[in-house]
C-alpha positions as CSV (number, residue, x, y, z in Angstrom):
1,X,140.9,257.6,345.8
2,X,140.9,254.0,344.1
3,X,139.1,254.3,340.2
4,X,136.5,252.4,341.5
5,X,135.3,255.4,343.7
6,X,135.9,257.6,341.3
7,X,133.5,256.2,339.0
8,X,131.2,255.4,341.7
9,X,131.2,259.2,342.8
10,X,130.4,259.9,338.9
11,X,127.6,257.5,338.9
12,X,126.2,259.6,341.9
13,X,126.5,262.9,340.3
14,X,123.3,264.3,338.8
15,X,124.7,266.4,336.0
16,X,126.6,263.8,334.9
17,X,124.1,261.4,334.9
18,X,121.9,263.3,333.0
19,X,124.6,264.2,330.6
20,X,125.1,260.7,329.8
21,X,121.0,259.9,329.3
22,X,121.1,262.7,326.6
23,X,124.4,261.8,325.3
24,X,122.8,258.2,324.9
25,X,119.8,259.0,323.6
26,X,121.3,260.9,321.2
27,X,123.6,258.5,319.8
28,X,120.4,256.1,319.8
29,X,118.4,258.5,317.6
30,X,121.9,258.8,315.3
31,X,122.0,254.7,314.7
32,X,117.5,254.5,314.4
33,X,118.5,257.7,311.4
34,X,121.4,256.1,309.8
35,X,119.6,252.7,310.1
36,X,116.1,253.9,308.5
37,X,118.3,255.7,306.0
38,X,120.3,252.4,305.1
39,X,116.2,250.3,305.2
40,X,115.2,252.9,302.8
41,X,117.9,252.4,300.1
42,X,117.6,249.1,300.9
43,X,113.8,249.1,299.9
44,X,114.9,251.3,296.8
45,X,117.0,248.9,295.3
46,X,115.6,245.8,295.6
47,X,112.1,246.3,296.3
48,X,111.1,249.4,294.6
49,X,111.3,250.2,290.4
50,X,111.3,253.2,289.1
51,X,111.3,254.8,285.5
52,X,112.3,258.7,284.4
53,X,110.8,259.6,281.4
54,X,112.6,262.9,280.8
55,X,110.1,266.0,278.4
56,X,112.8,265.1,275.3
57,X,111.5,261.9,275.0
58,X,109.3,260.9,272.4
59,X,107.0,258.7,274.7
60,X,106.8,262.2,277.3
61,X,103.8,263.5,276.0
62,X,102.2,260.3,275.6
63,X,102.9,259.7,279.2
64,X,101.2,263.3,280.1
65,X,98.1,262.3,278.2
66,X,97.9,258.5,279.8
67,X,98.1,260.5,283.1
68,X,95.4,262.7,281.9
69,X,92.9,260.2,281.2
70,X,94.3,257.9,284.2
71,X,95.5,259.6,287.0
72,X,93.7,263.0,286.8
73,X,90.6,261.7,288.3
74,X,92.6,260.6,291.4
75,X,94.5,263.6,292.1
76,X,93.1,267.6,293.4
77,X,96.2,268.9,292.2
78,X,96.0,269.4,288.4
79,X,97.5,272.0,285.8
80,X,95.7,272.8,282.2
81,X,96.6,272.5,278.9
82,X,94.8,273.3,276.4
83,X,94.3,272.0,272.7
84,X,92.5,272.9,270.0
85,X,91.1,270.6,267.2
86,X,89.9,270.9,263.9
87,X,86.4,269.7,263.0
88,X,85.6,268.4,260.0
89,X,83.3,271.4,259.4
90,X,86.4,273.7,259.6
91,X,85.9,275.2,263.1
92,X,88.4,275.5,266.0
93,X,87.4,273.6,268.8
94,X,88.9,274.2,272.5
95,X,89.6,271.5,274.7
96,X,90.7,271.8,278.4
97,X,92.6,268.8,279.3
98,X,93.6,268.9,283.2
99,X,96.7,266.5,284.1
100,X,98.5,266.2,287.1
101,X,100.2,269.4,288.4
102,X,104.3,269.1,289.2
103,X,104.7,267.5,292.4
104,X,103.9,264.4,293.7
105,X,101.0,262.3,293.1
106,X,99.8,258.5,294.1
107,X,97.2,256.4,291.6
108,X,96.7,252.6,290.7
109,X,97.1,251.0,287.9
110,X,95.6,247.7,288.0
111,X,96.0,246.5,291.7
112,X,99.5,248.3,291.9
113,X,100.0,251.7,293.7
114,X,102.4,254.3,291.5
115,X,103.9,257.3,292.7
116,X,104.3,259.9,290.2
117,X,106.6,262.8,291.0
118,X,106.4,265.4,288.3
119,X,109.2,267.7,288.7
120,X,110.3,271.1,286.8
121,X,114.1,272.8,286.8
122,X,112.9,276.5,286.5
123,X,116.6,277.5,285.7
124,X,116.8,274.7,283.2
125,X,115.5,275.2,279.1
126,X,115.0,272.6,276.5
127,X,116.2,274.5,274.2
128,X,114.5,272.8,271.1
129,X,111.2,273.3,272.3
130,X,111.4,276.9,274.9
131,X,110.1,275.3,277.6
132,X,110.9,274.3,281.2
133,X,113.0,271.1,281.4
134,X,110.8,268.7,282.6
135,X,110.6,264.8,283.9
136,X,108.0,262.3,285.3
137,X,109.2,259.7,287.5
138,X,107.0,256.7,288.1
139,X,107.9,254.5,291.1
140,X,106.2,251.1,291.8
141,X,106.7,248.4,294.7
142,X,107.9,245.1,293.2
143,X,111.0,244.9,290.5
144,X,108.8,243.6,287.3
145,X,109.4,246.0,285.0
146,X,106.6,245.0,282.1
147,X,104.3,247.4,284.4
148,X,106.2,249.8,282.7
149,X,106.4,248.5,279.4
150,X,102.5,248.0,279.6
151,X,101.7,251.4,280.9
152,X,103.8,253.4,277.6
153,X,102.6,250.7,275.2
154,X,98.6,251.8,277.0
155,X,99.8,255.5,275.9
156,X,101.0,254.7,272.5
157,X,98.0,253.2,271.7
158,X,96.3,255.8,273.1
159,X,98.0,259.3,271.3
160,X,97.8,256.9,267.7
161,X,93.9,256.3,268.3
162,X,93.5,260.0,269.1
163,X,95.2,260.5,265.5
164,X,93.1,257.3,263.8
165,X,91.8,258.8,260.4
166,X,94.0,262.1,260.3
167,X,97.5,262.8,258.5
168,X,99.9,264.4,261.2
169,X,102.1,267.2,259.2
170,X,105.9,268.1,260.7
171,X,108.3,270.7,260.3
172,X,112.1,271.1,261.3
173,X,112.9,272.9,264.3
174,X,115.8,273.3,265.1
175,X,117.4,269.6,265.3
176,X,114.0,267.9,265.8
177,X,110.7,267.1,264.0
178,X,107.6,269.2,265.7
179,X,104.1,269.2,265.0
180,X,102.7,271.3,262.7
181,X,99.2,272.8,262.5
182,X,96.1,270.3,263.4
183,X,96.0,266.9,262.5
184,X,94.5,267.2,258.8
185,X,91.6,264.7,258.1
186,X,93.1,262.2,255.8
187,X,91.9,263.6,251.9
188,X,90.5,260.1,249.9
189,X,93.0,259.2,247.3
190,X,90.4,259.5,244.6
191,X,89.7,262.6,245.6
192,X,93.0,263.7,243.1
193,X,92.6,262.9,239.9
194,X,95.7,262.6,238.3
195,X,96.1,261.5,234.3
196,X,95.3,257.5,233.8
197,X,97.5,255.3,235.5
198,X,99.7,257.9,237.4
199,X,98.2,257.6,240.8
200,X,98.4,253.5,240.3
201,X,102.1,253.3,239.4
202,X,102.7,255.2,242.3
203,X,100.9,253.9,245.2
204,X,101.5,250.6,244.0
205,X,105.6,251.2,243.9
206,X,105.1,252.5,247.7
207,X,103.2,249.8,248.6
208,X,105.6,247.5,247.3
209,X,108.4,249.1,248.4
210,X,106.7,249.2,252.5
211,X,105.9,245.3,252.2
212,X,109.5,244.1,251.0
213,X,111.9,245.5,253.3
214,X,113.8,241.9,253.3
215,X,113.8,242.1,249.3
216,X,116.3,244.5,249.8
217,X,118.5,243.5,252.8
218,X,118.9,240.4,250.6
219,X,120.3,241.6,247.8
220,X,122.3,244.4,249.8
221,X,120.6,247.3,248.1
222,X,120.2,250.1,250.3
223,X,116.6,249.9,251.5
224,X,115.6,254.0,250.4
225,X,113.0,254.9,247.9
226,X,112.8,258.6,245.8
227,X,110.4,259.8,244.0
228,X,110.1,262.8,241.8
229,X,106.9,264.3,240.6
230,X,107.5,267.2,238.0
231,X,104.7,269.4,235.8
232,X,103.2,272.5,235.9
233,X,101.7,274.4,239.1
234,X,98.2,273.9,240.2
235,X,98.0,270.3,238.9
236,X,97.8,268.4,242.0
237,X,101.7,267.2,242.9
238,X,101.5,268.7,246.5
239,X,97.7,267.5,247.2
240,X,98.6,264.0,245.6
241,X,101.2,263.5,247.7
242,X,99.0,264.7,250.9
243,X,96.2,262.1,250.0
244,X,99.0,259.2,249.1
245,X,99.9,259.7,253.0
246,X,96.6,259.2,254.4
247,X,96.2,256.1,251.9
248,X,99.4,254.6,253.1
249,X,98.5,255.8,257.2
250,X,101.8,257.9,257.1
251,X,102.8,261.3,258.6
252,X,104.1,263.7,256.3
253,X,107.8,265.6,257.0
254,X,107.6,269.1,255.1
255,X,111.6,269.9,254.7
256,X,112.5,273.6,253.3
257,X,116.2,273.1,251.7
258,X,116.2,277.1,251.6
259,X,115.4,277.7,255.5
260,X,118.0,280.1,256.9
261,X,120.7,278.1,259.2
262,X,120.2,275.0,257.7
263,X,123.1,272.9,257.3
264,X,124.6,269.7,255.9
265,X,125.1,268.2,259.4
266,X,121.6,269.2,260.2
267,X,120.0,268.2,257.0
268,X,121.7,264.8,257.7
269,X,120.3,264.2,261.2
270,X,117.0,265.3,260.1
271,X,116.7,262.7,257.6
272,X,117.8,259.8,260.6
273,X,115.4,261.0,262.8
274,X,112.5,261.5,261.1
275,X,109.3,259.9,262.6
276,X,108.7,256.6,261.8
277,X,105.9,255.6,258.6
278,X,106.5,259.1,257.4
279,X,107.0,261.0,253.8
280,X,109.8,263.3,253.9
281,X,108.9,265.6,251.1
282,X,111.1,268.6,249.5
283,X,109.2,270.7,247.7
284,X,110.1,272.9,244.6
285,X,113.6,271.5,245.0
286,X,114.5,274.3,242.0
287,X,114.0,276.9,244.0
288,X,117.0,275.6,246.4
289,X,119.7,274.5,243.9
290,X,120.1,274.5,240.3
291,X,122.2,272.7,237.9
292,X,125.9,272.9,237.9
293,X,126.0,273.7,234.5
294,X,124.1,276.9,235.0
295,X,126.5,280.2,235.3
296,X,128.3,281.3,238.0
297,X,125.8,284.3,238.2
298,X,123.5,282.2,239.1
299,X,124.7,279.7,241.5
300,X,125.9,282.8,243.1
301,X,122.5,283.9,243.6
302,X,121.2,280.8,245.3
303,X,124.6,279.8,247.3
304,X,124.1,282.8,250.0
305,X,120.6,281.8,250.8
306,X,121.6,278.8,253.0
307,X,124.1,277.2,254.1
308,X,123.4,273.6,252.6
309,X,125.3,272.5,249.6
310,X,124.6,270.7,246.7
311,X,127.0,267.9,247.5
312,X,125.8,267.9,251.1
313,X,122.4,267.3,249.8
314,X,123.3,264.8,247.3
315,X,125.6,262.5,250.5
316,X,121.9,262.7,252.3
317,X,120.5,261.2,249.9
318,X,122.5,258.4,248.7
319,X,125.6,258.9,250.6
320,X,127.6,256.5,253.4
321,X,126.1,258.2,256.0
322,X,122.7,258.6,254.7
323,X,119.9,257.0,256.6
324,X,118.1,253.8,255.5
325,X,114.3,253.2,255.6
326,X,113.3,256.1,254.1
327,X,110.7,257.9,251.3
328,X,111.5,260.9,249.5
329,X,109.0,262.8,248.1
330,X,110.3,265.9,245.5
331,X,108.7,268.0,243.5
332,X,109.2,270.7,240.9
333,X,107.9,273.3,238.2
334,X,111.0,272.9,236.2
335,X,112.4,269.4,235.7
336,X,115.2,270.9,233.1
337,X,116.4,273.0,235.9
338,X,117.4,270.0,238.0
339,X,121.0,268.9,237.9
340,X,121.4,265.3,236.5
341,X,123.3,264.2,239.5
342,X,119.9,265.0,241.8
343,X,117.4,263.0,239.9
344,X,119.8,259.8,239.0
345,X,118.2,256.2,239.6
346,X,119.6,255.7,243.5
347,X,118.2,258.8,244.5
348,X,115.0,258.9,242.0
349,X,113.1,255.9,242.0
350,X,110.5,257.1,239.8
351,X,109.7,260.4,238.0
352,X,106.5,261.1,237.5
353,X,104.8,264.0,235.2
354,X,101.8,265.3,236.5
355,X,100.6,267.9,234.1
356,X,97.6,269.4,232.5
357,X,94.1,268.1,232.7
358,X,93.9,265.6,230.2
359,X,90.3,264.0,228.5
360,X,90.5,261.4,231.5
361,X,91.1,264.1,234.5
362,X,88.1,266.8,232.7
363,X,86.0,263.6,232.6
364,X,86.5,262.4,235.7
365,X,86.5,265.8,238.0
366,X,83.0,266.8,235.8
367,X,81.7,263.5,237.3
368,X,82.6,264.3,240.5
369,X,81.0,267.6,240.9
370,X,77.8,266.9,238.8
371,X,75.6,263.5,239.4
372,X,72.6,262.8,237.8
373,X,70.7,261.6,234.8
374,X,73.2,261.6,231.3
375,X,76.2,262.9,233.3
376,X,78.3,260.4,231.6
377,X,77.1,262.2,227.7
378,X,77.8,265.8,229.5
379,X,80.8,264.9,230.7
380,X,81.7,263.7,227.2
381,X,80.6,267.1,225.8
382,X,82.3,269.1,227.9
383,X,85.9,267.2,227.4
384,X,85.0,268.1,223.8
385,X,84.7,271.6,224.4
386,X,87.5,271.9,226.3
387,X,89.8,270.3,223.5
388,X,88.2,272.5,221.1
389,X,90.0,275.3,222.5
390,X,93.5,274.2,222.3
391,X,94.6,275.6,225.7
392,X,95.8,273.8,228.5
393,X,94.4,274.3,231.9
394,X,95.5,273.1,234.7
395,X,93.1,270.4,237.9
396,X,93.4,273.5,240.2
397,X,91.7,276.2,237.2
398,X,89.3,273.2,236.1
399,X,88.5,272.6,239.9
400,X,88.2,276.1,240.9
401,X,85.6,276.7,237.0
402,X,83.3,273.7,239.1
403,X,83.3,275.6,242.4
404,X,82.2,278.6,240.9
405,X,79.1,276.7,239.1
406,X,78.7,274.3,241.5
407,X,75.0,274.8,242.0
408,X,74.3,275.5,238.5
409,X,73.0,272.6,235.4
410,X,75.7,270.8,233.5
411,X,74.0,272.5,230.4
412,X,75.0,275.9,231.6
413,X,78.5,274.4,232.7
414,X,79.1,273.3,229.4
415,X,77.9,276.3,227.9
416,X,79.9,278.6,229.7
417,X,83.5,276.7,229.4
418,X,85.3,279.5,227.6
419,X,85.0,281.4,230.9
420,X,87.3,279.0,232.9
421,X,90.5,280.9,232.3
422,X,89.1,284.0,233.0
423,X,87.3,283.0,236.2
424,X,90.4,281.1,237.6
């Protein structure tokens, strides 16, 4: 049998025919896969954009609330989260905000169609914050990516008119800066009344120091500014410093140098990534280190509480590796305690005492509780009688004497001074 017949006998066989028609469709279906496969990352690369904001990111939740005030309204497949928000009466307010749910959603912005695929790794933790790691992905047609830039500049925009009037408050945790508490209604700077001329030197040195950034770079001097404000407690250091934030539209970093697990390495990064326009401030930096000259006794006492030290502290500060672009805000009941080294121009700007009410501060608060007809001659009277006493009292006693007669006459207010240290 020649080959031709051969094949010709194979062409009339049924089950090879058919073998052949499946075998061909097969292989048809194979190269339409692997050539839609090859279109589609094709059309990925070149003709569609995408962005992956991972939850880490400091622009993620801004992103989640864009798509809560964009893109919820498009979507039926939503998640809550709720808020709660201080009023300025004092009560809690909840608020149900509904955003897009993981999975996969579509909406427009502007005349452009975005798919947002909101995904979740169950297995996964961020460990900084305890919560599922989580990403958005936006994908657009086209390969401009100032759609992108425009939508997280929209959200920006957005979270910092949601916090327009308020002073945001932060604590460490862990290696990051988080939230703390409510945003706080920003406290008038007035509404502290320090000794004459205090509050001025200060605000204006800030001031100066956030206008003339190049002053600095110009002369090479490391562009860092510390302040140190040291008196008595209760007469206003923490509040003052609360109210200069709000004047100045900054956040406030609270930093605890005696927090368990707290190291040098840690302190360091803190300070480099702290938000942006914000007051670090270390409180009652006594309580966390004392001076060297003190006894071994004591610095034996204080050494086992954390594990930051003194010369670790000191390198953050004013070190090679310390961060630039900075303001430190400390405070303390006990200037003499502090070592020499700590408060040294280069790592304190400018000390500050803010101490017992003086004739200005008793004038001053008295005309701030109690308006009306003579106020000015009361308020003399009373400074009088206060000074007639001899003893020193402190804003927070004087403040808390007011509140107590706050619906009573200046006569009786007057009359009744001796009683401030006994009511407060």
């Amino acid at each position: 049998m020649t080959v031709g017949e051969y094949l010709s006998g194979l062409g009339d066989n049924p089950y090879f025919g058919a073998g052949f028609g499946l075998f061909s469709l097969g292989a048809a279906a194979a190269i339409a896969r692997k050539s839609l496969q090859g279109a589609l990352i094709i059309l990925r690369r070149h003709c569609l954009i995408s962005l992956e904001v991972p939850c880490r990111d400091k622009s993620y939740q801004w992103l989640l609330q864009w798509m809560t005030v964009k893109g919820a309204k498009q979507t039926q497949h939503l998640s809550v989260e709720t808020s709660f928000s201080l009023k300025e009466t004092g009560h809690v307010k909840t608020k149900y905000d509904f955003i897009p749910s993981i999975g996969t959603h579509f909406f427009r912005y502007g005349r452009t169609w975005i798919k947002v695929e909101r995904s979740r790794e169950q297995h996964t933790l961020d460990l900084h914050m305890g919560v599922p790691w989580e990403t958005v992905t936006l994908t657009a047609v086209g390969n401009d990516k100032t759609i992108y830039f425009d939508i997280l500049e929209e959200a920006r925009h957005m979270a910092l008119k949601q916090h327009e009037g308020k002073t945001l408050m932060y604590t460490a945790a862990g290696s990051e800066w988080r939230a703390f508490g409510h945003p706080r209604r920003k406290r008038p700077i007035k509404s502290v009344v320090l000794d004459d001329g205090v509050s001025n030197r200060i605000l204006d040195d800030c001031k100066e120091f956030i206008d003339n950034p190049t002053w600095y770079t110009e002369r090479g001097i490391p562009y860092r500014r510390g302040y140190l404000l040291y008196g008595p407690p209760g007469c206003g250091k923490s509040s003052y410093i609360t109210a200069l934030a709000g004047e100045l539209e900054f956040a406030i970093c609270v930093l605890n140098l005696s927090e368990r697990g707290l190291t040098d390495d840690r302190l360091n990064h803190l300070l480099s990534v702290a938000p942006q326009q914000s007051i670090i401030l270390l409180e009652d930096i006594d309580a966390a280190f004392v001076s060297r000259e003190d006894t071994v006794q004591q610095k034996a006492a204080y050494e086992g509480l954390n594990r930051v030290t003194f010369s670790g502290l000191l390198n953050c500060l004013d070190g090679v590796a310390s961060t630039e672009a900075r303001m430190v805000f400390m405070t303390t009941n006990y200037l003499e305690r502090l070592d020499p080294a700590l408060i040294r121009p280069g790592r304190v700007d400018l000390k500050e005492y803010v101490g017992y009410s003086s004739p200005h501060q008793l004038r001053q608060m008295f005309l701030r509780f109690y308006q009306g007809q003579n106020a000015e001659t009361f308020a003399e009277q009373f400074v009088e009688k206060m000074l007639s006493f001899n003893k020193p009292a402190s804003p927070a006693q004087v403040q808390g004497y007011f509140m107590f007669y706050k619906n009573s006459s200046m006569e009786e207010v007057i009359a009744n001074a001796s009683k401030l240290w006994t009511l407060t």
